[in-house]
N, C-alpha and C positions, 0 to 999 in steps of 0.2 A: 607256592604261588597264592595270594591271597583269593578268596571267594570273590570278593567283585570282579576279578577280571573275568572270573568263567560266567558269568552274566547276575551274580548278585541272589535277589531272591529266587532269579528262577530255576539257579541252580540248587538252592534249598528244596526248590517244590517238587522238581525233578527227583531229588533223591527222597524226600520223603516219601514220594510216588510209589516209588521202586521198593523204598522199608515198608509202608504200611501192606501193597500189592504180597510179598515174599509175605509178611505176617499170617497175612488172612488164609492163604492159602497152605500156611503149614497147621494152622489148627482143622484137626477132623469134623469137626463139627461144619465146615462151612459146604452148604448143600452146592456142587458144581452146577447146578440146573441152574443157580439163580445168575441176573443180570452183569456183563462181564465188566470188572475190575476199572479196568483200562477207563470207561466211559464214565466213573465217577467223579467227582472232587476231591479234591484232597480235606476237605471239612469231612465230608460225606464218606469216604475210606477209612480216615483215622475211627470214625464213630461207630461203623462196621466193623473193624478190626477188635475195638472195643468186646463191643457185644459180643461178637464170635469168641473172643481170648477167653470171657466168662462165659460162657456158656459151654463152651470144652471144659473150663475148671470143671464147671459145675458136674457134668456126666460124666469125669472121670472120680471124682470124689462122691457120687451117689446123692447129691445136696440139692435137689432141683427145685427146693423152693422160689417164691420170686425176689428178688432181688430189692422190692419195695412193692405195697399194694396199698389201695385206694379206697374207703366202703363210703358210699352216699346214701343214706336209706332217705328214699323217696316216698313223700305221701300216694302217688298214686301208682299203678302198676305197672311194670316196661312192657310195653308191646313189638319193639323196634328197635334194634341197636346197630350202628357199626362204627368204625373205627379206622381214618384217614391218618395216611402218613407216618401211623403211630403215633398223633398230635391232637387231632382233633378228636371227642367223641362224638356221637350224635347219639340222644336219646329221645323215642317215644314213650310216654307215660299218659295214663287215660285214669281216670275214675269214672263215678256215675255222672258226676259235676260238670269236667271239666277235662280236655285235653289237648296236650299239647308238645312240641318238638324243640331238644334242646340241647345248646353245643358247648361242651368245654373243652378247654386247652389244658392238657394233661400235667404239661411245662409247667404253667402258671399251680396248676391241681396241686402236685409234687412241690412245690414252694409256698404252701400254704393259703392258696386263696380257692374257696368250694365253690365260688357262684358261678353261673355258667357264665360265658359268653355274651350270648344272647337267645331269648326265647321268644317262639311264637306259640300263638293259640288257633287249634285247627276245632272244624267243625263235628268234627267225630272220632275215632278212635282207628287209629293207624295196624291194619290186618298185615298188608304187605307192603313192601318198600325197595327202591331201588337204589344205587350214589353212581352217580359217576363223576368225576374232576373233569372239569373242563373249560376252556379259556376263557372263561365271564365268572369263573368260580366254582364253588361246590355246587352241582344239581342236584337236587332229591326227584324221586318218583313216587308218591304217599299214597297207596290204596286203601282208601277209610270204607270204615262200616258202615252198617244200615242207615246209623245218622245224618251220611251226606249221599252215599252210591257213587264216586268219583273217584276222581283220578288226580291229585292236587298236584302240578307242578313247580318249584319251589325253587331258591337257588341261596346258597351263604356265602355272602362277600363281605367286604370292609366297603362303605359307605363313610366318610366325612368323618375317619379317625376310628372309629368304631365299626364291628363287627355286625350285620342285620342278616334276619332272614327275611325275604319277599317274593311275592306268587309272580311267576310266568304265566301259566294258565290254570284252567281248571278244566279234564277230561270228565264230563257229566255222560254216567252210564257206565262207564268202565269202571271195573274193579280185578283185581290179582294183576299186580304188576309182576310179571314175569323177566321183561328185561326195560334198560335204559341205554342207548347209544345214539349221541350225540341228539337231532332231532326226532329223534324217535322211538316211543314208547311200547313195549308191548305186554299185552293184558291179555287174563283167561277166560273174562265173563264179560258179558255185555248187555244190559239193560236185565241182570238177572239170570241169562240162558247160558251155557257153556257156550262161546264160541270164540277162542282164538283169534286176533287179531293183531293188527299195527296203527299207529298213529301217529303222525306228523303233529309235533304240538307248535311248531312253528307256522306252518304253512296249511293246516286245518282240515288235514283230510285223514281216513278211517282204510284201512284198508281190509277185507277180511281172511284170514289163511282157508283155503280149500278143506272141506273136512274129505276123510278115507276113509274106509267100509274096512278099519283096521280094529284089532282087540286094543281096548282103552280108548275108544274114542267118545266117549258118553263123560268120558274125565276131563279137567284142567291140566294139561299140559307141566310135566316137571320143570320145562327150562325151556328157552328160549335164549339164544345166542346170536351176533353176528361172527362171521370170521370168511374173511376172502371172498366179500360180496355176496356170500349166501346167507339166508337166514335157518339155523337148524334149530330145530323141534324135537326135546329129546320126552318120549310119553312111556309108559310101565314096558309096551316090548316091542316099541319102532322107534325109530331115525328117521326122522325127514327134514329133507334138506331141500330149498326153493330158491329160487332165482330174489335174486332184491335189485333193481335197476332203478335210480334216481330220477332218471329221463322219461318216465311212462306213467300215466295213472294208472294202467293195472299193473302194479309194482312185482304179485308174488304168483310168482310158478311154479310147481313140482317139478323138483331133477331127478328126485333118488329115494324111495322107501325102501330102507332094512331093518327088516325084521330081526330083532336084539331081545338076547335072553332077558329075565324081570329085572328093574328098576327100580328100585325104592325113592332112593333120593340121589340127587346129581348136582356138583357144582364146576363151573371152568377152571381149568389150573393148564392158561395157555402159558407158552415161556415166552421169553424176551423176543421182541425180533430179531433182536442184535447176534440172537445165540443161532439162528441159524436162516439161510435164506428165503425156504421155504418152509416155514414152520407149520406144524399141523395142530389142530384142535385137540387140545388135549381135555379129559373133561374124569373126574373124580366120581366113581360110582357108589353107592352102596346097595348092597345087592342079598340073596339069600345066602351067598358065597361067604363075603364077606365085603373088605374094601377092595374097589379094583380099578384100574385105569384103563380107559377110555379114548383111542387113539384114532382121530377123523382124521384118513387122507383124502383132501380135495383134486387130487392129481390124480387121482384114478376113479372119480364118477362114472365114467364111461364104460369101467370096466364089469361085464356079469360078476363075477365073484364079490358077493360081498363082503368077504372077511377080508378083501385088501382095502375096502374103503374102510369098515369098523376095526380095529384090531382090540382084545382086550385081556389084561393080564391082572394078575390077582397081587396085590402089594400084603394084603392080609387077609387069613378065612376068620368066618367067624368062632369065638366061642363055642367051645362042645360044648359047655354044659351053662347057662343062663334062662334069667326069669321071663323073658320076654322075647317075643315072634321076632323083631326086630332092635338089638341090642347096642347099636350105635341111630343116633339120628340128626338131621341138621347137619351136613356137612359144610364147613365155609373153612375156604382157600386163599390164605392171602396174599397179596402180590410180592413179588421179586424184586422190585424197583422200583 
């Protein structure tokens, strides 16, 4: 029977579906946690299938170099880096001069053209920083140094054929951008002083986290998250987790202090929602141990016990024998989808 009759192209796409979907999943290489199959493209499957096919070559053959690399050497120094989509870069670079935020397209990079995108010029030097994607474009969150004391809020879109970046606001006083989600900004310092906070950069208000008579409260805060309407606060050896409600000026309330062994460094590694109904916060420790993870159930707040709300298991101890207290640093997790 010819193909048009069984419906033409979409009988192609169907089966290509079903070949690239069976691919991906017989190479070992491809991690099961990440975003399920099924919800992709078939653009988007075949280029995963790809990657995954070499990437198994490569660990079975011992060859793990990269497959192509990039060197830009910049006059001034990176302060800030990350890396959207696997497309976009964004870099911070600062000297005594002058400094500034700046984007390429990797696509274009690998095809030989080095300039970026497009750049802007900020008024000080970028310590902290936050991205999120989101429906107006890419957000930044830029916590600059002593040059400005703020909180730049930014955003990279295409504008009239071309690519710009341009300021939403400017959070004056805050510095340590800790998180970015959606409207709202949160920071470690404020006019100088340790004090945790939130800020609505759309609608203009401040709001401050309640400080505890907890060890490490005289620090900046490792992390700040949202996940299932709470906002969690992860510090060197508690958990606190606070009410977040949209509807109320006094926005944050304590639900839950647990007290959790030391904390070095922490970053989120939630999964997909698609992968399960009620997903729990998952979050990447590093620790004296070694690497561990970090399991917030929100479905049992109520409960005394609190090792059923933290759970944590050890994915790697550290090094018996190294030069340094702390032997990994900087943990960053990247997304699944």
């Amino acid at each position: 029977m010819p193909r048009s009759h069984l419906g033409g192209s979409g009988w192609l796409c169907a089966t290509s579906l079903i070949y690239w979907s069976e691919k991906i999943l017989r190479e070992r290489s491809y991690p099961f946690t990440c975003v399920d199959t099924i919800s992709l493209t078939l653009f988007a499957l075949e280029a995963l299938a790809c990657r995954v096919a070499r990437l198994d070559f490569k660990c079975e053959t011992g060859t793990l170099s990269p497959v192509r690399d990039w060197r830009l050497y910049l006059p001034q120094s990176i302060t800030w880096l990350r890396l959207v989509a696997g497309t976009w870069l964004f870099v911070a670079s600062s000297d005594n001069h002058i400094s500034k935020i700046s984007c390429w397209d990797l696509t274009s990079v690998f095809q030989g053209h080095r300039e970026p995108l497009t750049e802007a010029y900020l008024p000080g030097q970028v310590k902290t920083g936050k991205l999120e994607v989101q429906d107006s474009g890419v957000v930044l969150a830029l916590g600059l140094g002593a040059e400005s004391l703020a909180v730049h809020v930014i955003t990279f879109r295409k504008h009239s054929g071309r690519y710009i970046f341009s300021e939403l606001c400017r959070i004056d006083g805050s510095l340590h951008v800790l998180i970015l989600c959606g409207d709202l900004v949160g920071c470690g310092l404020r006019n100088g002083v340790i004090q945790p906070h939130v800020v609505n950069w759309k609608d203009d208000w401040i709001d401050d986290i309640p400080e505890l008579d907890i060890r490490g409260k005289g620090t900046v805060p490792h992390l700040m998250t949202i996940s299932k309407n709470a906002l969690v606060v992860v510090r060197t050896n508690a958990l606190q987790v606070y009410t977040l409600r949209s509807n109320a000026r006094d926005l944050i309330a304590l639900v839950k202090l647990v007290e959790i062994p030391t904390v070095w460094e922490v970053a989120v590694c939630s999964p997909s929602s698609k992968s399960s109904p009620n997903p729990s916060l998952r979050l990447i420790v590093l620790s004296p141990i070694g690497v561990e993870m970090c399991i917030v159930d929100f479905d049992v707040l109520a409960e005394l016990d609190d090792q059923h709300l933290c759970r944590r298991f050890v994915l790697a101890k550290s090094p018996r024998y190294y030069y340094h207290d702390e032997p990994w640093y900087r943990p960053y997790v990247g997304g699944t989808s």
